[in-house]
C-alpha positions, -999 to 999 in steps of 0.1 A, spaced: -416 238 728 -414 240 690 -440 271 693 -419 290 713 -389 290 684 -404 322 668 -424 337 693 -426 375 688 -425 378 648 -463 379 649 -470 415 655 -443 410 621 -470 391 600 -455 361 608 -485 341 628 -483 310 611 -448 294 615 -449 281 650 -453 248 636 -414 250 619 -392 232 623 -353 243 625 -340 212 613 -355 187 590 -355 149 593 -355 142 564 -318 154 561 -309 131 589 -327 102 576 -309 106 541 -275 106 559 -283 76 580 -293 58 552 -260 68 534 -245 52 566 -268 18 560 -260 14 527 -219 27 531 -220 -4 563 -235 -30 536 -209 -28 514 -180 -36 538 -171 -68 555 -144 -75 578 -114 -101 571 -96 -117 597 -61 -114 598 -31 -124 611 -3 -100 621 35 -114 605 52 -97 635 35 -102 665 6 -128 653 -23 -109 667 -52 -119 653 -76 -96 642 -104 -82 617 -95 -57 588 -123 -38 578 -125 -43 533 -145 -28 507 -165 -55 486 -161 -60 445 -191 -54 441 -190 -20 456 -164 -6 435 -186 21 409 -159 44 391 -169 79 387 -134 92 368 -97 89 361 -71 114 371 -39 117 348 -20 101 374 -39 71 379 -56 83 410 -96 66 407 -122 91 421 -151 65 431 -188 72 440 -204 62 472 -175 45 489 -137 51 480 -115 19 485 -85 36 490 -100 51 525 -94 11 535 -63 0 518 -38 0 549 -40 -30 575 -32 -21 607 -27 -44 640 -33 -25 671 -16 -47 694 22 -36 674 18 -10 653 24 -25 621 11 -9 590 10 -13 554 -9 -14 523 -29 -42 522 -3 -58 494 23 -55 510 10 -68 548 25 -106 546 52 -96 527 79 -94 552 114 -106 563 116 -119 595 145 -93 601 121 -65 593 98 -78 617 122 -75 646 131 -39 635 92 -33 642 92 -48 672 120 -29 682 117 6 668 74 9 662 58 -12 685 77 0 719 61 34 711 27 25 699 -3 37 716 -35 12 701 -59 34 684 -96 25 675 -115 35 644 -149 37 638 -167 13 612 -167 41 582 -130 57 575 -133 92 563 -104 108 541 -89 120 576 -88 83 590 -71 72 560 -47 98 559 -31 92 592 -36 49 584 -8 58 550 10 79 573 15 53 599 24 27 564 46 51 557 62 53 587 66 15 593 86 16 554 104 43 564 115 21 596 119 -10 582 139 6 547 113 -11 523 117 -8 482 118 23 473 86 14 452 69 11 483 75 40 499 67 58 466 33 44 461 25 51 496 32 89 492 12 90 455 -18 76 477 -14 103 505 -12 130 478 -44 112 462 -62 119 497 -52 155 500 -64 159 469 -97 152 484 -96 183 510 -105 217 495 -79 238 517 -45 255 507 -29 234 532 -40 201 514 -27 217 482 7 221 500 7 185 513 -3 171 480 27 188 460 50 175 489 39 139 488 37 139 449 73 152 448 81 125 476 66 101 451 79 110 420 121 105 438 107 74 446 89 58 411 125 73 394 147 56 423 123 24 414 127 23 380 161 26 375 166 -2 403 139 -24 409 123 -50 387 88 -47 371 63 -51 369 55 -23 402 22 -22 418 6 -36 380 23 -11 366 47 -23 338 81 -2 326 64 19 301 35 27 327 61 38 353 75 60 325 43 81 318 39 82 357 67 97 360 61 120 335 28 128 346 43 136 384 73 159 372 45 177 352 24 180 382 52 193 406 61 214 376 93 201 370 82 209 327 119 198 311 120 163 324 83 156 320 86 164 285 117 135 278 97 112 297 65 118 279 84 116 251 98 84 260 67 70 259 58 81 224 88 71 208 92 36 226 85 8 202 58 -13 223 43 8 238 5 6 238 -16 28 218 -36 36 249 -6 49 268 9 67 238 -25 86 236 -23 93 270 12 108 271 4 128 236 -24 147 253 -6 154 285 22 166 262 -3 187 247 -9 199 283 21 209 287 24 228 262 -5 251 274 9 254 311 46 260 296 30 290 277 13 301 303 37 300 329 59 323 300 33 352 299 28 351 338 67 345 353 90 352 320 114 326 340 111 303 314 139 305 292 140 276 271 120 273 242 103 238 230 100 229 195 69 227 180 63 194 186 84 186 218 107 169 210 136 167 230 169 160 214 185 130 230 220 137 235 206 168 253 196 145 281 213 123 308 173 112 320 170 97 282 202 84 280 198 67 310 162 51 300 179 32 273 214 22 287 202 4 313 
């Protein structure tokens, strides 16, 4: 059959490529064994559901497969290989319940009847293959989502949620995926400033100060440039503080100050001019004001 493929280009010159092949195998053999290795470092966990209590297996990354590639400014882990986040919501089948793998057993018994009665009368089971690619996981946080939405969890919850749905946009080169990141990050960002001001740390690991610079770091990204400068600035100034972070906020500061001047010469919208050095004068603003009454 194969000599058939380019019958006709003979009388071309061509008389000696009957023997091609269209595709190659090796191609397929390199993505199989991608699969292999991807399979070996997963295992399954057997779980049982804290609102219906359906047992069943979760699918988890191992330890050992974790192999950091880089950091993004706001935390987010780009990983090579096999990306953990892609497994980080549980997810019973039998009633719909859903959440980051934290947060699974943590739940009030009246929150459990509020998925019973608003989530699982609706749910339609749905079965995922072994591997999750970054369109699995991104419905699996959309469906956490939903069940914190349902059940009104901390508004840390929902928060971190959104900043790992904008992390898996991220991962899609589209403009559509741009959109959705900017919506979930903005999402986020009301929720990490709803957290700080009324929950108690630390938050996900993250302690006061780190929940500061996040902040910062997500009104810079949404372009929100005041506020991100008094709560980058917070972070400098804070006695405590470690180096590390300080650093951190100092070069996103830095930043800042490129994409403020840039966004000058392209929009001229921006009115307000920044000292040299950013800093912000306190009784200027009710954010700062507020980070050290409470």
């Amino acid at each position: 059959m194969n000599n058939k493929i380019f019958s006709g280009l003979e009388q071309m010159g061509f008389d000696d490529v009957s023997h091609l092949k269209i595709y190659k195998q090796k191609n397929i053999e390199n993505k199989k064994n991608k699969m292999d290795k991807i399979k070996s470092l997963l295992y399954t966990k057997t779980l049982k559901c804290p609102v219906c209590g359906n047992e069943f297996k979760a699918i988890s990354v191992k330890s050992s497969a974790y192999r950091v590639v880089k950091k993004d400014t706001d935390f987010f882990i780009r990983y090579d290989l096999i990306n953990p986040y892609f497994y980080d919501v549980w997810l019973c089948n039998k009633c719909g319940y859903a959440t980051m793998k934290t947060d699974f057993e943590k739940l009030y018994s009246r929150e459990a009847e509020t998925i019973l009665k608003k989530i699982t009368p609706k749910w339609k089971g749905r079965e995922y293959p072994v591997i999750y690619d970054v369109h699995i996981a991104i419905e699996r946080y959309k469906l956490s989502l939903l069940n914190y939405v349902v059940i009104d969890s901390y508004a840390s919850k929902k928060a971190m949620n959104c900043l790992k749905l904008a992390w898996m946009y991220r991962l899609i080169d589209s403009d559509n995926a741009k959109e959705m990141e900017l919506m979930f990050l903005k999402e986020a960002l009301s929720g990490f400033q709803e957290a700080y001001y009324n929950e108690h740390f630390p938050i996900y690991g993250m302690d006061k100060f780190t929940a500061m610079y996040l902040i910062g770091e997500l009104h810079r990204r949404t372009g929100n440039y005041d506020d991100a400068l008094v709560w980058f600035s917070n972070v400098v100034t804070t006695p405590g503080v470690k180096a590390k972070l300080k650093d951190l906020a100092r070069n996103q500061k830095d930043l800042l100050k490129e994409e403020i001047a840039k966004a000058r010469i392209e929009s001229k919208k921006y009115s307000q001019t920044p000292t040299e050095d950013f800093e912000v004068p306190i009784k200027k603003s009710n954010i700062f004001s507020k980070l050290f009454n409470k």
